[in-house]
KOLNUVO-347690 format. One line per 5 residues: number of its first residue (from 1); their letters; for each residue x, y, z of N, C-alpha, C. Coordinates in pm, whole numbers, padded with zeros to 5 digits. Atoms other than C-alpha are relative to their C-alpha. Last residue first. Example, Ala and Ser with C-alpha at 12.3 -4.5 7.8 and 13.67 -1.06 7.14 Angstrom:
# residues 2
2 = SA = -00082:-00119:-00006:01367:-00106:00714:-00077:00109:00073; 00089:-00119:00000:01230:-00450:00780:00090:00120:00000
# end
This chain:
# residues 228
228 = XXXXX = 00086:-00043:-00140:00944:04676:-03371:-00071:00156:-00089; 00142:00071:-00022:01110:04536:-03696:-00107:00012:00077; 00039:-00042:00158:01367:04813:-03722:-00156:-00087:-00053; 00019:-00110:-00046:01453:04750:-03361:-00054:00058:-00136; 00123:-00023:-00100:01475:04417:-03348:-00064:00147:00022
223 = XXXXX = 00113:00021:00046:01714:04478:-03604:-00140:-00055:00059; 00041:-00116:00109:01927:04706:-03452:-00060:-00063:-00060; 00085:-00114:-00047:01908:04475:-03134:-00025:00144:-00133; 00100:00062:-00038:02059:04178:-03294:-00110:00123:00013; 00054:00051:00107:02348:04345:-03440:-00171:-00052:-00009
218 = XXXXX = 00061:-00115:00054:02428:04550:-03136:-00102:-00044:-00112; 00077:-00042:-00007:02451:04214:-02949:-00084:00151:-00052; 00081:00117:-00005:02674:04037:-03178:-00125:00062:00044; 00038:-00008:00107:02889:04325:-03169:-00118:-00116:-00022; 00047:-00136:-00007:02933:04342:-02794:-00083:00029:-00164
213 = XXXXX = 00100:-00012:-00088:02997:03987:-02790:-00105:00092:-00033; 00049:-00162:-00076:03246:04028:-03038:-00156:-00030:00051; -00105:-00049:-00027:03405:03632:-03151:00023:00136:00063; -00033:-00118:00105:03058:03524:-03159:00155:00058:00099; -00096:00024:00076:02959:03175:-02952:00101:00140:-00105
208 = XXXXX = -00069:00065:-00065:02805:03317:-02673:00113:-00065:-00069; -00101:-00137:-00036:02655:03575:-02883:00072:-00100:00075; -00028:-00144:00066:02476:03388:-03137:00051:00092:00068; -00138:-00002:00080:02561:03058:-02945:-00041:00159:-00107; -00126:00079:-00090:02267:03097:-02680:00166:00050:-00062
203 = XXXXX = -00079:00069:00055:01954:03348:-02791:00131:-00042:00077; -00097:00030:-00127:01635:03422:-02659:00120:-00101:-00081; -00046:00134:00053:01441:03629:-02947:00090:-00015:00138; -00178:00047:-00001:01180:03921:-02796:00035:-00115:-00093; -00002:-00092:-00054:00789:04054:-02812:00179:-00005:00001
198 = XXXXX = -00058:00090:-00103:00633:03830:-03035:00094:00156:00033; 00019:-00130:-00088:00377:03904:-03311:00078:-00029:00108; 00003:-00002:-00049:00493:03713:-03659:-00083:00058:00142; 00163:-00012:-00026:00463:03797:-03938:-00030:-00022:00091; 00109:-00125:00010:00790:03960:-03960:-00100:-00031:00084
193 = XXXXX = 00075:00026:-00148:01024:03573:-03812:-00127:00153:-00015; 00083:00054:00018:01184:03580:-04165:-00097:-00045:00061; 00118:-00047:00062:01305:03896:-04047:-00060:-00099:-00082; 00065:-00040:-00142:01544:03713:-03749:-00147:00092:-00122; 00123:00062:00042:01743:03537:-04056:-00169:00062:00075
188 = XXXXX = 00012:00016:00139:02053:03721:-04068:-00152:-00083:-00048; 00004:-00096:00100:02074:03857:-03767:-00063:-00012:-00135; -00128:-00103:00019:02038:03522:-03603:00008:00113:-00064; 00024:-00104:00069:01796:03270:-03491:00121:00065:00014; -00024:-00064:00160:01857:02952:-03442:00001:00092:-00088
183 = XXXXX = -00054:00087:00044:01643:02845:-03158:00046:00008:-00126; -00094:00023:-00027:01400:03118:-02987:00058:-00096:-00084; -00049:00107:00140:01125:03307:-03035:00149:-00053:00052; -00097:-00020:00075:00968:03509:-02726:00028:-00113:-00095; -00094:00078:00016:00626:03601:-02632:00142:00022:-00070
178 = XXXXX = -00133:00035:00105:00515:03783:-02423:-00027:-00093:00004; -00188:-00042:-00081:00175:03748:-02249:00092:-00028:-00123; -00103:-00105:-00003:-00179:03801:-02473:00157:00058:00091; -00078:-00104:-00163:-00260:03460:-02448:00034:00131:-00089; 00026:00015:-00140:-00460:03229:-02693:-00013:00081:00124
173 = XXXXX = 00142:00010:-00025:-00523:03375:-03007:-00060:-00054:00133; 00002:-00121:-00020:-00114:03507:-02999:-00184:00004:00040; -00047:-00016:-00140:-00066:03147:-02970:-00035:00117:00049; 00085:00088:-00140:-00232:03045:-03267:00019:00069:00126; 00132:-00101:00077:00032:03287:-03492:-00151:-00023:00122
168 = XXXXX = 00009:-00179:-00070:00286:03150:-03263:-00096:00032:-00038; -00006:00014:-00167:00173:02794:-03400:-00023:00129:00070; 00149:-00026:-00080:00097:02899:-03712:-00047:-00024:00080; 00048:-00157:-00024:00472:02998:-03758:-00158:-00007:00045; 00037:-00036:00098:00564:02592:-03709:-00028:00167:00033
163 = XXXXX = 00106:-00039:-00013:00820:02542:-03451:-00081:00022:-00117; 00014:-00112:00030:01076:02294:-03512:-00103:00042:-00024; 00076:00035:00168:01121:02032:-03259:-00012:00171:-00037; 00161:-00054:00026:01315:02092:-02937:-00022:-00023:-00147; 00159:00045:-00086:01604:01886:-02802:-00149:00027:-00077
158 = XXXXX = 00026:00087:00027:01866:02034:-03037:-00080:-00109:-00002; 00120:00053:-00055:01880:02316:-02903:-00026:-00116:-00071; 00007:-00019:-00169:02245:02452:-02896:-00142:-00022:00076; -00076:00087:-00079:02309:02263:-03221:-00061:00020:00145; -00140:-00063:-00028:02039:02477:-03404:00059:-00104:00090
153 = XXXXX = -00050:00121:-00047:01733:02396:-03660:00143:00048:00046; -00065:00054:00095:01492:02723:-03673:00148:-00117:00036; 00013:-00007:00157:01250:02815:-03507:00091:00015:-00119; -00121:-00092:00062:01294:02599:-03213:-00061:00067:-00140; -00138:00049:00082:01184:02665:-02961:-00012:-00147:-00067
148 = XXXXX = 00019:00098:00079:00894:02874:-02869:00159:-00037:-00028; -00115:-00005:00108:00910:03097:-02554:-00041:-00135:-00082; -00041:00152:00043:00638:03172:-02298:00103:00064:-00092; -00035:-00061:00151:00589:03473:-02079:00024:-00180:-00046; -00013:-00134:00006:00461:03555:-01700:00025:00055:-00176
143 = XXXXX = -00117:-00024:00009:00278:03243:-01625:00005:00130:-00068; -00044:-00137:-00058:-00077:03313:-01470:00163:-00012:-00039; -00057:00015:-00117:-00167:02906:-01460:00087:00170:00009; 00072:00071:-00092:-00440:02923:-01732:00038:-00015:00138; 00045:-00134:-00016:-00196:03124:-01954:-00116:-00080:00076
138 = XXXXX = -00072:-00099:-00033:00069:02876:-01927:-00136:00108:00027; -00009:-00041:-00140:-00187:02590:-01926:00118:00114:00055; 00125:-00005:-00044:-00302:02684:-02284:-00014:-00003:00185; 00062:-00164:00008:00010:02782:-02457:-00108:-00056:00101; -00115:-00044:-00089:00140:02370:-02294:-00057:00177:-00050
133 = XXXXX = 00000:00053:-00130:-00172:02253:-02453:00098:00060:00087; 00071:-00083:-00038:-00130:02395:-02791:-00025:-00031:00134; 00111:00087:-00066:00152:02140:-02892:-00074:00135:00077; 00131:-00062:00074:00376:02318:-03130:-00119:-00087:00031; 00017:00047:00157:00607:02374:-02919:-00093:00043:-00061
128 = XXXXX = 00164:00048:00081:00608:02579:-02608:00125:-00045:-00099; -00037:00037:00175:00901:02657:-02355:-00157:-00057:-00028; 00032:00132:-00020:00771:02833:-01988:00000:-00047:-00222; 00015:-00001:00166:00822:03161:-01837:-00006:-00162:-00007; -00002:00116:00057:00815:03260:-01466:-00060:-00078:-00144
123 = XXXXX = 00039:00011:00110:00894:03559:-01267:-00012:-00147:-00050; -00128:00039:00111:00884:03550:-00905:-00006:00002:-00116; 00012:-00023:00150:00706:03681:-00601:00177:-00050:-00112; 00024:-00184:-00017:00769:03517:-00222:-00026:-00013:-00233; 00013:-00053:-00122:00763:03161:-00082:-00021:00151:-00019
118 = XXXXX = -00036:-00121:-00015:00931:02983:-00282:-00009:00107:00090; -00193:00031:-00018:00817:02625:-00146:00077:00135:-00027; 00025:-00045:-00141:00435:02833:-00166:00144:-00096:00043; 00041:-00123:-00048:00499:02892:-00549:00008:00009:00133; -00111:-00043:00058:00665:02528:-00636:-00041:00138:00091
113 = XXXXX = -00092:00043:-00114:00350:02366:-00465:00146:00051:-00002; 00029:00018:-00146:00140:02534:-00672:00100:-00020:00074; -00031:-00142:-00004:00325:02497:-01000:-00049:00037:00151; 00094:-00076:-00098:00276:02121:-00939:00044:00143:00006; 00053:00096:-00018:00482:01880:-01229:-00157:00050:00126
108 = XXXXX = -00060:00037:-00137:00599:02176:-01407:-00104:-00099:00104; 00119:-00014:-00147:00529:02199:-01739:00022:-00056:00117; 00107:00100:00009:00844:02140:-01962:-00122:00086:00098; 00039:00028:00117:01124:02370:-02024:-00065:-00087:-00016; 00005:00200:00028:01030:02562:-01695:00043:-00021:-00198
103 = XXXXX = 00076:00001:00105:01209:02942:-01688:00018:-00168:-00022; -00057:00175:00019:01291:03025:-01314:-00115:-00020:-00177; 00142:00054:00012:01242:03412:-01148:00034:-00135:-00080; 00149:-00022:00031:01381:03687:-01023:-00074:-00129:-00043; 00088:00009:00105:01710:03535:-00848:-00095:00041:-00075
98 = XXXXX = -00001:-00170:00104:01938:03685:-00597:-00034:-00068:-00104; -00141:-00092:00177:02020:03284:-00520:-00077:00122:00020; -00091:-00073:-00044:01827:03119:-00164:00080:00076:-00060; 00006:-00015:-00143:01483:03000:-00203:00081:00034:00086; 00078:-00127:-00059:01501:03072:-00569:00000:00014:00136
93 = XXXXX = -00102:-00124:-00026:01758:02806:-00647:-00033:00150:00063; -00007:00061:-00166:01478:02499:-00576:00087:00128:00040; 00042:-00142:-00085:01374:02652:-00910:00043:00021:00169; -00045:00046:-00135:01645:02426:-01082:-00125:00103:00078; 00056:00165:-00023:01459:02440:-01476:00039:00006:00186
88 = XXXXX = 00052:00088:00120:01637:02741:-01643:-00008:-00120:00163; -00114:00156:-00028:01763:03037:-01339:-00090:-00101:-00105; 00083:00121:-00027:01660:03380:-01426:00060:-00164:00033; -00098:00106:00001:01808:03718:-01378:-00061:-00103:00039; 00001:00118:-00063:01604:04014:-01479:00115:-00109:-00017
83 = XXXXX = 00090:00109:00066:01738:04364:-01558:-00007:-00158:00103; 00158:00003:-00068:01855:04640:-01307:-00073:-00056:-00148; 00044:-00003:00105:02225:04692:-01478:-00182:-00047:-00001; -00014:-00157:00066:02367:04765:-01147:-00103:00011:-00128; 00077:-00115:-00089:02233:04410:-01034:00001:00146:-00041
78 = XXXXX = 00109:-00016:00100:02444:04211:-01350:-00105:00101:00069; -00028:-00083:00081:02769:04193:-01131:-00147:00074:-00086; -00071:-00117:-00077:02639:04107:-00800:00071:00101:-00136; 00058:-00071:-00006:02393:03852:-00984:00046:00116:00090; 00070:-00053:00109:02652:03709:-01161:-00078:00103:00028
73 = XXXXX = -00080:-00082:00087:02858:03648:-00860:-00070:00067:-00109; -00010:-00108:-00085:02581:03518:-00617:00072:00121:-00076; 00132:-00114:00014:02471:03323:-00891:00019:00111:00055; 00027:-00054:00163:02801:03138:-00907:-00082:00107:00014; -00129:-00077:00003:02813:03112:-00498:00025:00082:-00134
68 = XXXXX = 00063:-00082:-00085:02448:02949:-00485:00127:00131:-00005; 00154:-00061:00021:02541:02716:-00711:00032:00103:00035; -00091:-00023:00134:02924:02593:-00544:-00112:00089:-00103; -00094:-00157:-00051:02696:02590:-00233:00071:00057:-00128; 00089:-00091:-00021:02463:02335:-00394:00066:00112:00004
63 = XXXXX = 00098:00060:-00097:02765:02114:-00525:-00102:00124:00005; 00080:-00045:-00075:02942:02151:-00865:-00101:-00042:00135; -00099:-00073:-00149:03184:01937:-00957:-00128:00081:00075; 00045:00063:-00087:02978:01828:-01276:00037:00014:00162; -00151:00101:-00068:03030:02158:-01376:-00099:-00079:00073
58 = XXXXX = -00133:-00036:-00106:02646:02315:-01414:00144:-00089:-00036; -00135:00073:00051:02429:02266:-01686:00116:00073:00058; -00005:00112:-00079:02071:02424:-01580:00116:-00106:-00076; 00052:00132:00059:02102:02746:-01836:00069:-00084:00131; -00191:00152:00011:02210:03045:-01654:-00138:-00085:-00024
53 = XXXXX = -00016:00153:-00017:01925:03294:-01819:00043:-00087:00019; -00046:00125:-00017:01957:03685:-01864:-00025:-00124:00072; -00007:00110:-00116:01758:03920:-01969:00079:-00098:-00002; 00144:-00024:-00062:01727:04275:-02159:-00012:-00125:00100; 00068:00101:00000:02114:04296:-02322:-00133:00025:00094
48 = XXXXX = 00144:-00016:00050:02228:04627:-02381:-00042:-00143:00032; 00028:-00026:00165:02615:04616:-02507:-00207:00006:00011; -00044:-00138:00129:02721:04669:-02182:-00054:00033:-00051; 00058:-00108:-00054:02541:04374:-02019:00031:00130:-00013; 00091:00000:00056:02683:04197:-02286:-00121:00060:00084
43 = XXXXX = 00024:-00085:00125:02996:04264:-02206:-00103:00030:-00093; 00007:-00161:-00033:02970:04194:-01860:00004:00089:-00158; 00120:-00043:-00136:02832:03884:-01892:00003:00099:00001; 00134:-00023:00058:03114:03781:-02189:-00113:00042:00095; 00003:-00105:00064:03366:03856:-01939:-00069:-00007:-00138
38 = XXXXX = -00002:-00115:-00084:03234:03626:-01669:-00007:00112:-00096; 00117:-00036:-00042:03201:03332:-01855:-00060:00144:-00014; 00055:00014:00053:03519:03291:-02054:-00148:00079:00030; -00113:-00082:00069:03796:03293:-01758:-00076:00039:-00113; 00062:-00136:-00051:03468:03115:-01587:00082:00125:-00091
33 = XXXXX = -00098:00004:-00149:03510:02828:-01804:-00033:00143:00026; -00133:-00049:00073:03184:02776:-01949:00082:00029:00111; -00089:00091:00036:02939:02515:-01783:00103:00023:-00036; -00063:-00027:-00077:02755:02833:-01668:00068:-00139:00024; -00042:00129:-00024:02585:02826:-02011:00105:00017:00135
28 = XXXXX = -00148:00061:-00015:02429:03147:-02090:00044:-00137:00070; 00029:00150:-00104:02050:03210:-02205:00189:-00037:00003; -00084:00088:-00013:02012:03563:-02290:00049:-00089:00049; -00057:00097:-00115:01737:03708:-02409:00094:-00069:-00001; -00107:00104:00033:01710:04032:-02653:00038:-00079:00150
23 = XXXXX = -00135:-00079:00027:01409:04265:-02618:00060:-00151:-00048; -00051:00014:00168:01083:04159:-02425:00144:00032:00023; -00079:00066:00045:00912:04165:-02083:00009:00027:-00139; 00044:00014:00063:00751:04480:-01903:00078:-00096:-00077; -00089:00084:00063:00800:04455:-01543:-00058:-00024:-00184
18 = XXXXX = -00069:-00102:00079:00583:04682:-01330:00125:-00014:-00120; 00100:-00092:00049:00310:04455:-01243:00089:00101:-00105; 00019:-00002:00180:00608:04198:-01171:-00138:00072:-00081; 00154:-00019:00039:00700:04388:-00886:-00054:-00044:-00140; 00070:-00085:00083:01068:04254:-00822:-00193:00010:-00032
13 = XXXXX = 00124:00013:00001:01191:04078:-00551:-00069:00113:-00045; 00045:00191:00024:01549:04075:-00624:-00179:-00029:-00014; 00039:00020:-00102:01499:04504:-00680:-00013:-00157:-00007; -00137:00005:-00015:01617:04744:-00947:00007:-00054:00208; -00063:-00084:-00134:01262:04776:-01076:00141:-00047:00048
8 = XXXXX = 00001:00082:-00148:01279:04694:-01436:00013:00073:00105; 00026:-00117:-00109:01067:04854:-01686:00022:-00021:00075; -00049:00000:-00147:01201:04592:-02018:-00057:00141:00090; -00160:-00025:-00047:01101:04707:-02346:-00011:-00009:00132; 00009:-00062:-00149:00757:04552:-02506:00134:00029:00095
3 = XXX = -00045:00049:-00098:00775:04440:-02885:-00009:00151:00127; 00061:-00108:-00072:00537:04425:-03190:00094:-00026:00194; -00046:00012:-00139:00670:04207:-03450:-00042:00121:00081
# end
């Protein structure tokens, strides 16, 4: 594993020249109750976390404004801590949330037309399998980082097939942008991921679900850190 530590500017419209991606991602569910939400967020911006991700699974309740209001919160708490804050799949959120940047889990039907609807700089990542096609128009269309999921079989992805390693391996022959690993990983397994070359893991229920947040994320990061 060979990883790249965050250089954020401490700015919504960040310079992504100066942005180095990796570390430990975090994809949170803003389906949780907030009594829940909130103080995992802050504890894991504590404990070090490198990015965060509201996953597209709002309260059905939710209207636009109800959106726009969430984010507002997160990204009023998480700002001090001058990492990125991404939104999964809604990009429409960029045109008004304290956002950096929107991670597709498909290819997006006109990246183009997404870019000049935004309107200004943004980050933007994008799920792989193990279909070479999706590595191929990420780095063909200037995305910023991909992610593989899954490598290994987890409730909280259930969707995605499991990655083969000579996929990534492939991948690294494609693009030189991060990458990250994702789906199932955990302390305990995160060095069967060595051979790897990938720059982060983006994880859900390994800290979302963990009874110490804070611990959850030390755990992670001391061995990302032994593997780096």
């Amino acid at each position: 594993m060979k990883r790249a530590m965050p250089e954020i500017i401490n700015e919504t419209h960040m310079k992504k020249n100066n942005i180095k991606l990796g570390g430990l991602y975090f994809v949170m569910d803003p389906c949780q109750p907030q009594e829940v939400f909130f103080p995992v967020l802050k504890a894991s911006l504590d404990a070090g976390i490198d990015i965060i991700q509201l996953w597209n699974n709002w309260p059905v309740q939710y209207r636009p404004s109800d959106k726009l209001k969430f984010i507002e919160r997160v990204a009023e708490i998480s700002s001090p801590y001058e990492i990125p804050l991404l939104i999964n799949e809604d990009w429409q959120l960029l045109q008004q949330a304290p956002l950096h940047g929107v991670h597709f889990d498909k290819v997006p039907a006109s990246l183009d037309r997404i870019k000049k609807s935004i309107g200004r700089n943004f980050l933007a990542g994008l799920t792989c399998g193990n279909n070479s096609e999706a590595i191929q128009w990420a780095e063909l269309h200037g995305m910023d980082y991909i992610s593989f999921c899954a490598m290994f079989p987890s409730n909280s992805v259930d969707t995605c097939e499991i990655v083969r390693h000579e996929t990534v391996l492939k991948a690294r022959e494609i693009t030189r942008m991060p990458i990250f690993l994702a789906g199932g990983i955990n302390p305990s397994n995160i060095k069967r991921l060595s051979r790897l070359d990938f720059q982060g893991v983006a994880v859900i229920s390994g800290i979302m679900n963990s009874n110490d947040p804070s611990e959850a994320i030390s755990a992670y990061k001391k061995i990302l850190k032994e593997m780096g």
